[in-house]
mmJSON file of the N, C-alpha and C atoms, coordinates in Angstrom:
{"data_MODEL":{"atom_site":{
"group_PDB":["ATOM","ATOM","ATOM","ATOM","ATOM","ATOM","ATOM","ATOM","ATOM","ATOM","ATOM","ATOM","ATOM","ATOM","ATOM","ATOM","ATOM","ATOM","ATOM","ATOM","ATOM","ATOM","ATOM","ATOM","ATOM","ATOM","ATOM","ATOM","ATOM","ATOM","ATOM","ATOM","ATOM","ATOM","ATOM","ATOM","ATOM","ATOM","ATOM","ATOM","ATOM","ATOM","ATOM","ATOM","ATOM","ATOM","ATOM","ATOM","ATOM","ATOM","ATOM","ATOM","ATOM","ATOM","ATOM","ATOM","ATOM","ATOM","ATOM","ATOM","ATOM","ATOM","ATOM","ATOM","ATOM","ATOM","ATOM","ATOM","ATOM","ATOM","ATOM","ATOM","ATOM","ATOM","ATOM","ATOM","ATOM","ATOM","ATOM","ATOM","ATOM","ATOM","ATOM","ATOM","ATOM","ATOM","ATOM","ATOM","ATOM","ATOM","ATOM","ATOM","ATOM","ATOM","ATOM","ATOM","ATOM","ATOM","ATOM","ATOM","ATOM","ATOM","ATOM","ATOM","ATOM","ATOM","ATOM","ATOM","ATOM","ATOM","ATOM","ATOM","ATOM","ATOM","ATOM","ATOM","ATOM","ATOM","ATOM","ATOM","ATOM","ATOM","ATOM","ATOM","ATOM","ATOM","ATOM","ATOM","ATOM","ATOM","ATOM","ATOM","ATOM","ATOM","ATOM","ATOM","ATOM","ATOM","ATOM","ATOM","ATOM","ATOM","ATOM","ATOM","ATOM","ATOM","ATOM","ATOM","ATOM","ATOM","ATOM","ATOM","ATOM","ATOM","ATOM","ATOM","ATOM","ATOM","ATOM","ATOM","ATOM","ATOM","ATOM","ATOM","ATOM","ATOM","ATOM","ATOM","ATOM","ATOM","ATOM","ATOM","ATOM","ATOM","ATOM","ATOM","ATOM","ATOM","ATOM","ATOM","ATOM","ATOM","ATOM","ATOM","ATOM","ATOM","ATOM","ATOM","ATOM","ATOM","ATOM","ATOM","ATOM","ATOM","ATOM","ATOM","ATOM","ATOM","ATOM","ATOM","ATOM","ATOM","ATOM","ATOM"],
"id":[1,2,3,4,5,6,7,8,9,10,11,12,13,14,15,16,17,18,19,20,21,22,23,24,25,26,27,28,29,30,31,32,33,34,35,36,37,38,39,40,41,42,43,44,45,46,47,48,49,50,51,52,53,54,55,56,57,58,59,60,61,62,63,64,65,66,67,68,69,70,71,72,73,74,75,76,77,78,79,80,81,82,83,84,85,86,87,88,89,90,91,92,93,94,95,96,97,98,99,100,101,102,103,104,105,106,107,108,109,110,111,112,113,114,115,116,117,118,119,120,121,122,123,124,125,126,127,128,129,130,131,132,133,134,135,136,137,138,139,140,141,142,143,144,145,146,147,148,149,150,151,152,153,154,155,156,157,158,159,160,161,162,163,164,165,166,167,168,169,170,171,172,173,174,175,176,177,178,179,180,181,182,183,184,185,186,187,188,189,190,191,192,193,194,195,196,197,198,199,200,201,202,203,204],
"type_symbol":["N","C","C","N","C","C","N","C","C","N","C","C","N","C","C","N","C","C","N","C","C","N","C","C","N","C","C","N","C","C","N","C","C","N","C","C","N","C","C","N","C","C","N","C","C","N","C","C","N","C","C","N","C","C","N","C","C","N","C","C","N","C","C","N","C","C","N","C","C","N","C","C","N","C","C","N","C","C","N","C","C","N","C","C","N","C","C","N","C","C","N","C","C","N","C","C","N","C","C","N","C","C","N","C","C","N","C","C","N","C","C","N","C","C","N","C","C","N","C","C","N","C","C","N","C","C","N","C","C","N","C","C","N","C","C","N","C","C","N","C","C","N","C","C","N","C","C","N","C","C","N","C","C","N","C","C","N","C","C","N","C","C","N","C","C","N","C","C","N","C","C","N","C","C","N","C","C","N","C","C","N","C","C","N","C","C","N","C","C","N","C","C","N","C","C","N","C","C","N","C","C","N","C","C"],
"label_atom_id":["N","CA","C","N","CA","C","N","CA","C","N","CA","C","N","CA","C","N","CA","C","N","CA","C","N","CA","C","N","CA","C","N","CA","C","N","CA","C","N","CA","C","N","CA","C","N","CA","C","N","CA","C","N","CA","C","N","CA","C","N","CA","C","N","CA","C","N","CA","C","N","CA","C","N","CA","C","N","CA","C","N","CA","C","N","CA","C","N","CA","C","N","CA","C","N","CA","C","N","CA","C","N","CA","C","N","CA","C","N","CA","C","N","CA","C","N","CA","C","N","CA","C","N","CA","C","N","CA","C","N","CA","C","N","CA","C","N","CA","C","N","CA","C","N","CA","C","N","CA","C","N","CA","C","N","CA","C","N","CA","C","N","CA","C","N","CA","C","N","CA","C","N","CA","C","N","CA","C","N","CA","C","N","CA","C","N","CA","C","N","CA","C","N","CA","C","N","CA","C","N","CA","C","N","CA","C","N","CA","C","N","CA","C","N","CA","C","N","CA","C","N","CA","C","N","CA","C","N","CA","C","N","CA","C","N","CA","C"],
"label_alt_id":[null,null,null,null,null,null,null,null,null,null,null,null,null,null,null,null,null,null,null,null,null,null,null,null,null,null,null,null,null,null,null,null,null,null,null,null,null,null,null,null,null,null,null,null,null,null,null,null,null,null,null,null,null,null,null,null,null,null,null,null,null,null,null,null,null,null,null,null,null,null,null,null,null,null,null,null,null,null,null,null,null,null,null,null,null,null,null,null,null,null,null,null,null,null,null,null,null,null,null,null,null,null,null,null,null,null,null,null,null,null,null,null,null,null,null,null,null,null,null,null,null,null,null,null,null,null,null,null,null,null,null,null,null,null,null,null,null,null,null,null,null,null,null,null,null,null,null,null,null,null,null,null,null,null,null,null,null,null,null,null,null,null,null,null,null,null,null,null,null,null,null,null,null,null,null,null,null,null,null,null,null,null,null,null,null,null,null,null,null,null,null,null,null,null,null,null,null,null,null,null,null,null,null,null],
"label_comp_id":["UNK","UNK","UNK","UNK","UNK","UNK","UNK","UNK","UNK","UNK","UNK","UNK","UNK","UNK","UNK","UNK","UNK","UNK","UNK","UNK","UNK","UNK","UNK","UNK","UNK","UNK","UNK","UNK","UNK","UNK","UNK","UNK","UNK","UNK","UNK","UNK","UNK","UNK","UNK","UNK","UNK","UNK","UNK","UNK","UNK","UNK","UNK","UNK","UNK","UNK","UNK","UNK","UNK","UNK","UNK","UNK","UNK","UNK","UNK","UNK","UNK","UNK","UNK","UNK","UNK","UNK","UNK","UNK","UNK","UNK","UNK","UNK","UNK","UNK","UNK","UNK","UNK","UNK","UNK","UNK","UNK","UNK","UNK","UNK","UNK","UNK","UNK","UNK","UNK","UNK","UNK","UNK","UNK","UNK","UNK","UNK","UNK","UNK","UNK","UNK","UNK","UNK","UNK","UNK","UNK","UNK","UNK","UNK","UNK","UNK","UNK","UNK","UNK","UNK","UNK","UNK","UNK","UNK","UNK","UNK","UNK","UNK","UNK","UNK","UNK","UNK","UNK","UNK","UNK","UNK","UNK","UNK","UNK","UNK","UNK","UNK","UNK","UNK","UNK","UNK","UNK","UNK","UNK","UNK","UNK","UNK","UNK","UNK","UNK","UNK","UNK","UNK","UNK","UNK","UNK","UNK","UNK","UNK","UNK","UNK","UNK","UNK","UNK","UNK","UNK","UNK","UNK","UNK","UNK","UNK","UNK","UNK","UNK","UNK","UNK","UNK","UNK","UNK","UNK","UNK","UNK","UNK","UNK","UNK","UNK","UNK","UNK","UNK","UNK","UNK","UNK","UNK","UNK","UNK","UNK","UNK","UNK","UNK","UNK","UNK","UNK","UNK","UNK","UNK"],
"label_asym_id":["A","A","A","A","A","A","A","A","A","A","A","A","A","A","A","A","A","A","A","A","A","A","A","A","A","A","A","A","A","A","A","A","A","A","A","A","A","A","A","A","A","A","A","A","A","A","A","A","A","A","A","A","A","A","A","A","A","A","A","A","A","A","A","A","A","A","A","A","A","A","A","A","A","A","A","A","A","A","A","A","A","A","A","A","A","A","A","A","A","A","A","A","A","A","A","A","A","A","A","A","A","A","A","A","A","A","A","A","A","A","A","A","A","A","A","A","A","A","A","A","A","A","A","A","A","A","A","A","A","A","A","A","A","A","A","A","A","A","A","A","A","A","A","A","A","A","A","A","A","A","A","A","A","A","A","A","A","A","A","A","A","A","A","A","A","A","A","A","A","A","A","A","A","A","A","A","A","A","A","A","A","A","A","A","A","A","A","A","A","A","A","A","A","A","A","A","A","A","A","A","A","A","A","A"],
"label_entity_id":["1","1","1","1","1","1","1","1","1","1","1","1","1","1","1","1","1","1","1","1","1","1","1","1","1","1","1","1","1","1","1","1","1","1","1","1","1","1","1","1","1","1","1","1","1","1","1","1","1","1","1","1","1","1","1","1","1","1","1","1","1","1","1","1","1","1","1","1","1","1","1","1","1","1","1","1","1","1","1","1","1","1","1","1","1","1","1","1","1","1","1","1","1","1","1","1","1","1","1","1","1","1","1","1","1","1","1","1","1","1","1","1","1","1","1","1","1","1","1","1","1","1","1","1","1","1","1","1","1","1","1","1","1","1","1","1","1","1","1","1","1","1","1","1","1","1","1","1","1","1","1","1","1","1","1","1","1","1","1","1","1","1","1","1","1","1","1","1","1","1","1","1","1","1","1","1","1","1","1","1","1","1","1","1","1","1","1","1","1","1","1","1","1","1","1","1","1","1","1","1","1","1","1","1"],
"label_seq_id":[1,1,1,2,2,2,3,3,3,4,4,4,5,5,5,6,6,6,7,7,7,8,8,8,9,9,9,10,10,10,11,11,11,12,12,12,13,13,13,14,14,14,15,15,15,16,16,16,17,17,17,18,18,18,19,19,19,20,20,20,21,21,21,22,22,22,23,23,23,24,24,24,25,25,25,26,26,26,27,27,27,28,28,28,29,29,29,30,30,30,31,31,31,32,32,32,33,33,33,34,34,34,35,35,35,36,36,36,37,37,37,38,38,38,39,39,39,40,40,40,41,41,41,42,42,42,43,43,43,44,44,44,45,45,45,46,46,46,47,47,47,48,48,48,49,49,49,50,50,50,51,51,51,52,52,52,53,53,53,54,54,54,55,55,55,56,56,56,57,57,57,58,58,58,59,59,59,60,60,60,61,61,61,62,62,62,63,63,63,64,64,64,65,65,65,66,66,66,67,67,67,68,68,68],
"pdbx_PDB_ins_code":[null,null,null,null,null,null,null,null,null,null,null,null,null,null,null,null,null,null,null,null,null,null,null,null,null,null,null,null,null,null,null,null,null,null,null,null,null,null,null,null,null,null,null,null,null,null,null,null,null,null,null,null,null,null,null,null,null,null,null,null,null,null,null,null,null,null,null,null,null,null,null,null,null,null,null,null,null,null,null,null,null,null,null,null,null,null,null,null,null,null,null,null,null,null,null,null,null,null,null,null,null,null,null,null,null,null,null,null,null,null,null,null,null,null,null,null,null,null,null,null,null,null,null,null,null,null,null,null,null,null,null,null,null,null,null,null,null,null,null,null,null,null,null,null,null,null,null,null,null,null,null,null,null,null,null,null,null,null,null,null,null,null,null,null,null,null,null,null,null,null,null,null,null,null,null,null,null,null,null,null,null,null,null,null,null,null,null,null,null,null,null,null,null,null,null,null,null,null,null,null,null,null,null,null],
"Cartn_x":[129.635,128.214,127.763,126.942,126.588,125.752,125.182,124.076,122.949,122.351,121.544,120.959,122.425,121.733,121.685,122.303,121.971,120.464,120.338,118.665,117.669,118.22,117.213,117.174,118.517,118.526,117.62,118.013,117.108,115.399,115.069,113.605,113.025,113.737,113.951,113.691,114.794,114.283,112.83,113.225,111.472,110.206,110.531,109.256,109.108,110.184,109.696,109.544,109.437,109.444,108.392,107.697,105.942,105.067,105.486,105.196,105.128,105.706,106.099,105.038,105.09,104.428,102.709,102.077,101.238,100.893,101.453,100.823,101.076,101.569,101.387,100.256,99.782,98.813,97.639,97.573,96.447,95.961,97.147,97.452,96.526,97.141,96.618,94.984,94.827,93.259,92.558,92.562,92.329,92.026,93.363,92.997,92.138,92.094,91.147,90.001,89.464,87.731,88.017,88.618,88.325,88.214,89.109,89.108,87.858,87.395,86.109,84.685,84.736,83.918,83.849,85.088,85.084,84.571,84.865,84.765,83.032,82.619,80.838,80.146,80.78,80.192,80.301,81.631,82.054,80.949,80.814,79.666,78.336,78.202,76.584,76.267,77.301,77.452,77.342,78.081,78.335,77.237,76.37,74.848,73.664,73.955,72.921,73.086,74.859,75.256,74.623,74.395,73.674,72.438,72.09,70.432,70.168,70.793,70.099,70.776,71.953,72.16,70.805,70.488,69.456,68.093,67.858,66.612,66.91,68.135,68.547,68.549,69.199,69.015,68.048,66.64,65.364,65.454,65.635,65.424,66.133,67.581,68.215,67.832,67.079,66.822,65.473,65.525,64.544,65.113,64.814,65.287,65.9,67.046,67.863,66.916,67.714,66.657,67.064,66.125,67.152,68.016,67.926,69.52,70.973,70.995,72.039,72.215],
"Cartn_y":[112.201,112.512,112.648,113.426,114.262,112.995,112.72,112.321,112.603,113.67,114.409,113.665,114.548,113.866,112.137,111.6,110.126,109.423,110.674,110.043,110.848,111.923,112.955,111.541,110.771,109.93,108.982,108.09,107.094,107.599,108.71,109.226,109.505,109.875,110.007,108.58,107.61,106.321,105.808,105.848,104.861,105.777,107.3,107.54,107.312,107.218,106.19,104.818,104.431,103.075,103.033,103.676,103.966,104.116,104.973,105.336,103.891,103.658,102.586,101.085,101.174,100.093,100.51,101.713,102.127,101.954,102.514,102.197,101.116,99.761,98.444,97.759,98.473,98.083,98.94,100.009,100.143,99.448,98.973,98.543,96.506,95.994,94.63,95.135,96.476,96.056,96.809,97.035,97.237,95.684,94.903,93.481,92.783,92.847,91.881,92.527,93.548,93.914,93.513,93.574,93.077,91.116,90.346,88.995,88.403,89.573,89.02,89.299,90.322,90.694,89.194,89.117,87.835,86.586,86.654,85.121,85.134,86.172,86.354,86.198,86.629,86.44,85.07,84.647,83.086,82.407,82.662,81.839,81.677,82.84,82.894,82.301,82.212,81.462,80.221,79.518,78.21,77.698,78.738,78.12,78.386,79.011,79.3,78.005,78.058,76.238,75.316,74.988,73.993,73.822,74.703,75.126,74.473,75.159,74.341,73.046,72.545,71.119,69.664,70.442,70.079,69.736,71.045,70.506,70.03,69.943,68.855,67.571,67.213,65.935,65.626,65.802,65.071,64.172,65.246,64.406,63.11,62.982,61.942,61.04,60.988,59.669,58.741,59.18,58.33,57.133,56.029,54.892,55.12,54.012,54.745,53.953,54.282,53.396,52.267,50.946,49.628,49.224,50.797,49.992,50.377,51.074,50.965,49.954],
"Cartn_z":[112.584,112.572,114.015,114.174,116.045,115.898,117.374,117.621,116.93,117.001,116.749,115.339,114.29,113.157,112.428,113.633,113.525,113.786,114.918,115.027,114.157,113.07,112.303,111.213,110.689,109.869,110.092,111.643,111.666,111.161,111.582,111.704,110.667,109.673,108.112,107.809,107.79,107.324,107.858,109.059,109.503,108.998,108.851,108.131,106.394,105.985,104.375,104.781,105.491,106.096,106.172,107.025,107.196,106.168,104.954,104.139,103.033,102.461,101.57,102.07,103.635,104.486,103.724,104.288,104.215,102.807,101.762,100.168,99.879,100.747,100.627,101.099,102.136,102.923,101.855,102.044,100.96,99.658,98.87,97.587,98.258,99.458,99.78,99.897,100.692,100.767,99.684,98.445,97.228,97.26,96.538,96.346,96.877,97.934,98.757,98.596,98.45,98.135,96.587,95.536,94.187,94.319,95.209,95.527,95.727,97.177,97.608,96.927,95.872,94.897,93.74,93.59,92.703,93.09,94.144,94.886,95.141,95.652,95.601,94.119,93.134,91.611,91.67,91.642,91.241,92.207,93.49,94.517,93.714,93.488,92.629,91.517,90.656,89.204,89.631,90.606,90.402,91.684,92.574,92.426,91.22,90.835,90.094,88.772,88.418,87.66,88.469,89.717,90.374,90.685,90.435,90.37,88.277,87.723,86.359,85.918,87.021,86.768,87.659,88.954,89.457,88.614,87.938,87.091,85.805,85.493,84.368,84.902,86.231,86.756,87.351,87.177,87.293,86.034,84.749,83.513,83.365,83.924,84.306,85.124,85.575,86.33,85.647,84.345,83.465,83.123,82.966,82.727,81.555,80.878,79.984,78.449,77.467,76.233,76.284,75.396,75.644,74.922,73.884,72.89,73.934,74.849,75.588,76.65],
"occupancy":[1.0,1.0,1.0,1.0,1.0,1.0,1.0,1.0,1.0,1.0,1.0,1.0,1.0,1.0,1.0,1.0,1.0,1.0,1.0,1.0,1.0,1.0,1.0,1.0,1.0,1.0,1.0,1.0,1.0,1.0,1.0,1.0,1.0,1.0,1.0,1.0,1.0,1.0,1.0,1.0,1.0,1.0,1.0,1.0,1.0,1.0,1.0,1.0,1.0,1.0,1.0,1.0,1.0,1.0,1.0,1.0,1.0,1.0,1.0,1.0,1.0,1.0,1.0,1.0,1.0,1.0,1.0,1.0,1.0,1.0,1.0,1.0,1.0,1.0,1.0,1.0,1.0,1.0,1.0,1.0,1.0,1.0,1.0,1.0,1.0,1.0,1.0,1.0,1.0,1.0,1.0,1.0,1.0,1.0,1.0,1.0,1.0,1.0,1.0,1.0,1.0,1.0,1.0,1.0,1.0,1.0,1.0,1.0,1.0,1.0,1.0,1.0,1.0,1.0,1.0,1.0,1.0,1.0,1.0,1.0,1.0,1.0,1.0,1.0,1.0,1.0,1.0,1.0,1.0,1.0,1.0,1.0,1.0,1.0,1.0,1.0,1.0,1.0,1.0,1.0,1.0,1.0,1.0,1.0,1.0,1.0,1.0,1.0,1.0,1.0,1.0,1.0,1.0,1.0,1.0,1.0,1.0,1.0,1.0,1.0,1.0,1.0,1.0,1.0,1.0,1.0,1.0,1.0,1.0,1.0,1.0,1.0,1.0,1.0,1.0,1.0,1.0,1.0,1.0,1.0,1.0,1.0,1.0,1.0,1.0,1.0,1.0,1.0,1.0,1.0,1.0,1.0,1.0,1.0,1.0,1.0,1.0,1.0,1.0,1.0,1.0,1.0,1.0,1.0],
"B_iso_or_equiv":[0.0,0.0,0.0,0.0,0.0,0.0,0.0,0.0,0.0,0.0,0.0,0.0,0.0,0.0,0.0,0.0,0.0,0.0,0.0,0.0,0.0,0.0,0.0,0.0,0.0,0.0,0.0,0.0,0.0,0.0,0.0,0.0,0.0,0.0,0.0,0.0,0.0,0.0,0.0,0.0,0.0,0.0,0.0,0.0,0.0,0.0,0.0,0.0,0.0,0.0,0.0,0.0,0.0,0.0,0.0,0.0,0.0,0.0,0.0,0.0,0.0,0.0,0.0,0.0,0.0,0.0,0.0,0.0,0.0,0.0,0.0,0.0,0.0,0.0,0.0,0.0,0.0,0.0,0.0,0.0,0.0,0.0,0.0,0.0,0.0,0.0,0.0,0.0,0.0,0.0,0.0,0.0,0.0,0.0,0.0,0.0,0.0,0.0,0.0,0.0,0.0,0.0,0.0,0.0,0.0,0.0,0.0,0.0,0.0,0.0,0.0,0.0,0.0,0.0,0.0,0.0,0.0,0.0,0.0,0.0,0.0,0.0,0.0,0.0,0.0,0.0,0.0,0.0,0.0,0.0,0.0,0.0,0.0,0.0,0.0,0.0,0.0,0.0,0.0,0.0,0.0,0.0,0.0,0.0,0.0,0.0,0.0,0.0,0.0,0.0,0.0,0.0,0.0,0.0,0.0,0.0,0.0,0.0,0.0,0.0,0.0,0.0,0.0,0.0,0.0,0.0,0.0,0.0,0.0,0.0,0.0,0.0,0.0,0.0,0.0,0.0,0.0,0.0,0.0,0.0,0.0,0.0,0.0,0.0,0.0,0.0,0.0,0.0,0.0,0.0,0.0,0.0,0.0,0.0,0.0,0.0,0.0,0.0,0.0,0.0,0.0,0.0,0.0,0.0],
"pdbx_formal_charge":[null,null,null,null,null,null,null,null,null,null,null,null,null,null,null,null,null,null,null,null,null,null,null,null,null,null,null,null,null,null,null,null,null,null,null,null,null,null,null,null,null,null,null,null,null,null,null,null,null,null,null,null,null,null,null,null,null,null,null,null,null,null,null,null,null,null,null,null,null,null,null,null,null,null,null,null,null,null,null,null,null,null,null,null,null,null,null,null,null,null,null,null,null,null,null,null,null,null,null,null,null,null,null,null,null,null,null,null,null,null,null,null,null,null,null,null,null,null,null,null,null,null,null,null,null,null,null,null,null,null,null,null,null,null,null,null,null,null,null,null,null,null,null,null,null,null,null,null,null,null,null,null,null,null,null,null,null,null,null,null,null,null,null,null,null,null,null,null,null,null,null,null,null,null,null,null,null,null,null,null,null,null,null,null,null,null,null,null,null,null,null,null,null,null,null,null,null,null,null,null,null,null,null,null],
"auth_seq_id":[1,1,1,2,2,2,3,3,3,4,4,4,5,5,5,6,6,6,7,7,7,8,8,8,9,9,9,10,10,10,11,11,11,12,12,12,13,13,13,14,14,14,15,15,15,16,16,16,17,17,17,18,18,18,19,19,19,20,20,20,21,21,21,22,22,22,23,23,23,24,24,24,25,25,25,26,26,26,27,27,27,28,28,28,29,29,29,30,30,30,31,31,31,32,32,32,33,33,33,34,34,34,35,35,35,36,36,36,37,37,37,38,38,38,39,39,39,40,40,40,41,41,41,42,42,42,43,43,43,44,44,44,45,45,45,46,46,46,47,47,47,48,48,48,49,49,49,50,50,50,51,51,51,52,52,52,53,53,53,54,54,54,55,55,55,56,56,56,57,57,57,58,58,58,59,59,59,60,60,60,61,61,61,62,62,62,63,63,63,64,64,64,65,65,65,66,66,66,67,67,67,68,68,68],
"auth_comp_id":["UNK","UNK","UNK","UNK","UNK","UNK","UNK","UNK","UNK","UNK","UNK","UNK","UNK","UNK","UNK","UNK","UNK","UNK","UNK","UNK","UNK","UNK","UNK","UNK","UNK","UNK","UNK","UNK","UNK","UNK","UNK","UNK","UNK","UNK","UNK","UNK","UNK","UNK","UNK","UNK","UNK","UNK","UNK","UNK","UNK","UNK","UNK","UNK","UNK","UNK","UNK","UNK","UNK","UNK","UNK","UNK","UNK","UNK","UNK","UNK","UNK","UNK","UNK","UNK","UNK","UNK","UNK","UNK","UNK","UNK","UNK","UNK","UNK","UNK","UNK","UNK","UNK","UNK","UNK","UNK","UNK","UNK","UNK","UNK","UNK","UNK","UNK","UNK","UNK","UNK","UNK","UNK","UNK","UNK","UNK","UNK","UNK","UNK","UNK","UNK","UNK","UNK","UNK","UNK","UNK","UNK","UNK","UNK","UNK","UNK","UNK","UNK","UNK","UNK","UNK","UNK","UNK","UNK","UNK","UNK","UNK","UNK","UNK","UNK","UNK","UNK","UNK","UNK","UNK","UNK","UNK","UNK","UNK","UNK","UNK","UNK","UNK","UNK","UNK","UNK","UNK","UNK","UNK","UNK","UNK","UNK","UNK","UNK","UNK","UNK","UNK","UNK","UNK","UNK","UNK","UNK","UNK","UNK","UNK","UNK","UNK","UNK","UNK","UNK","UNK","UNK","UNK","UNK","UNK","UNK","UNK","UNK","UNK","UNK","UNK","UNK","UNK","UNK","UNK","UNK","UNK","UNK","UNK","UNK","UNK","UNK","UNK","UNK","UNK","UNK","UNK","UNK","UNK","UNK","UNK","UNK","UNK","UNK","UNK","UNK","UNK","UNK","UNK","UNK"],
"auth_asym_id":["A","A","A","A","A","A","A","A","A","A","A","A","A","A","A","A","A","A","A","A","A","A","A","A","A","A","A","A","A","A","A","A","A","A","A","A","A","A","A","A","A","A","A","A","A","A","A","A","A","A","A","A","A","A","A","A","A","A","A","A","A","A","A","A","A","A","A","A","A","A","A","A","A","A","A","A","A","A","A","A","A","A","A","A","A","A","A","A","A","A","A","A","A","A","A","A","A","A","A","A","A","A","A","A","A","A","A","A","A","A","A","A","A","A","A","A","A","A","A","A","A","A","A","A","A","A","A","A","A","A","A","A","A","A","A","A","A","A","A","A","A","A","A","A","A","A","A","A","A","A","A","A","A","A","A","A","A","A","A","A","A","A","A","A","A","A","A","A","A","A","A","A","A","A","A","A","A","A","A","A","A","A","A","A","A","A","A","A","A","A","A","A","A","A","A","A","A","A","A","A","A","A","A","A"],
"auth_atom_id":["N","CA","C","N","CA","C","N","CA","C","N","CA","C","N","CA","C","N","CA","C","N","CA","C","N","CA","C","N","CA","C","N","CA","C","N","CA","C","N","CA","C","N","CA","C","N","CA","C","N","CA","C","N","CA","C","N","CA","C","N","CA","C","N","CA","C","N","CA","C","N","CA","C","N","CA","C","N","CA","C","N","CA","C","N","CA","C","N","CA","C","N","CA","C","N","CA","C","N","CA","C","N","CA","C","N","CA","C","N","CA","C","N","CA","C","N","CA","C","N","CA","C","N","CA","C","N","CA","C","N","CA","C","N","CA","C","N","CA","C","N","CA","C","N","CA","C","N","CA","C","N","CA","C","N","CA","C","N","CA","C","N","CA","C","N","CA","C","N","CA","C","N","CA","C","N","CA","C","N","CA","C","N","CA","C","N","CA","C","N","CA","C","N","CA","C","N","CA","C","N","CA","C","N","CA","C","N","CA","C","N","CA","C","N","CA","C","N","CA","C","N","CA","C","N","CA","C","N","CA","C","N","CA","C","N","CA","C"],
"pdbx_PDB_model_num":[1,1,1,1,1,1,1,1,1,1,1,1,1,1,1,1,1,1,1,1,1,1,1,1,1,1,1,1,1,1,1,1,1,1,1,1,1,1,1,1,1,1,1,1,1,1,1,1,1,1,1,1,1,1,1,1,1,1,1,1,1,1,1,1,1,1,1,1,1,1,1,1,1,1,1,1,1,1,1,1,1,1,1,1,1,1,1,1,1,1,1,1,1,1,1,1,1,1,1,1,1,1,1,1,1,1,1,1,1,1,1,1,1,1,1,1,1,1,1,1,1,1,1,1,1,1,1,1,1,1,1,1,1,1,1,1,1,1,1,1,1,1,1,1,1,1,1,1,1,1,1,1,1,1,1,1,1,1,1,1,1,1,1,1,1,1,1,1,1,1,1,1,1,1,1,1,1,1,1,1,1,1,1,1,1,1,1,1,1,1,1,1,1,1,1,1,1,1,1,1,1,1,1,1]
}}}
């Protein structure tokens, strides 16, 4: 094999190399905007859960009955 086409090979590989890299990298930052979409819903739910556990726990701090 010449020189030549040892380095047409190498150049060949590293550009599926690039390639394969690249629709990995696209494919991670797909995920991560669906992650951080989730993780902002999940944030909001679980204030908005703390927001109506808050005004449930006023009612809790009523003295309890005395059969307990």
């Amino acid at each position: 094999m010449s020189q030549t086409a040892a380095l047409e090979a190498q150049v060949a590989f590293l550009e599926d190399t690039v390639q394969a890299l690249d629709r990995a990298l696209a494919l991670q930052q797909q995920q991560l905007l669906q992650l951080r979409s989730q993780v902002a819903t999940l944030t909001q739910q679980l204030c908005e859960q703390g927001n109506r556990l808050d005004a449930f726990g006023d009612n809790a701090l009523e003295p309890l009955p005395p059969h307990y």
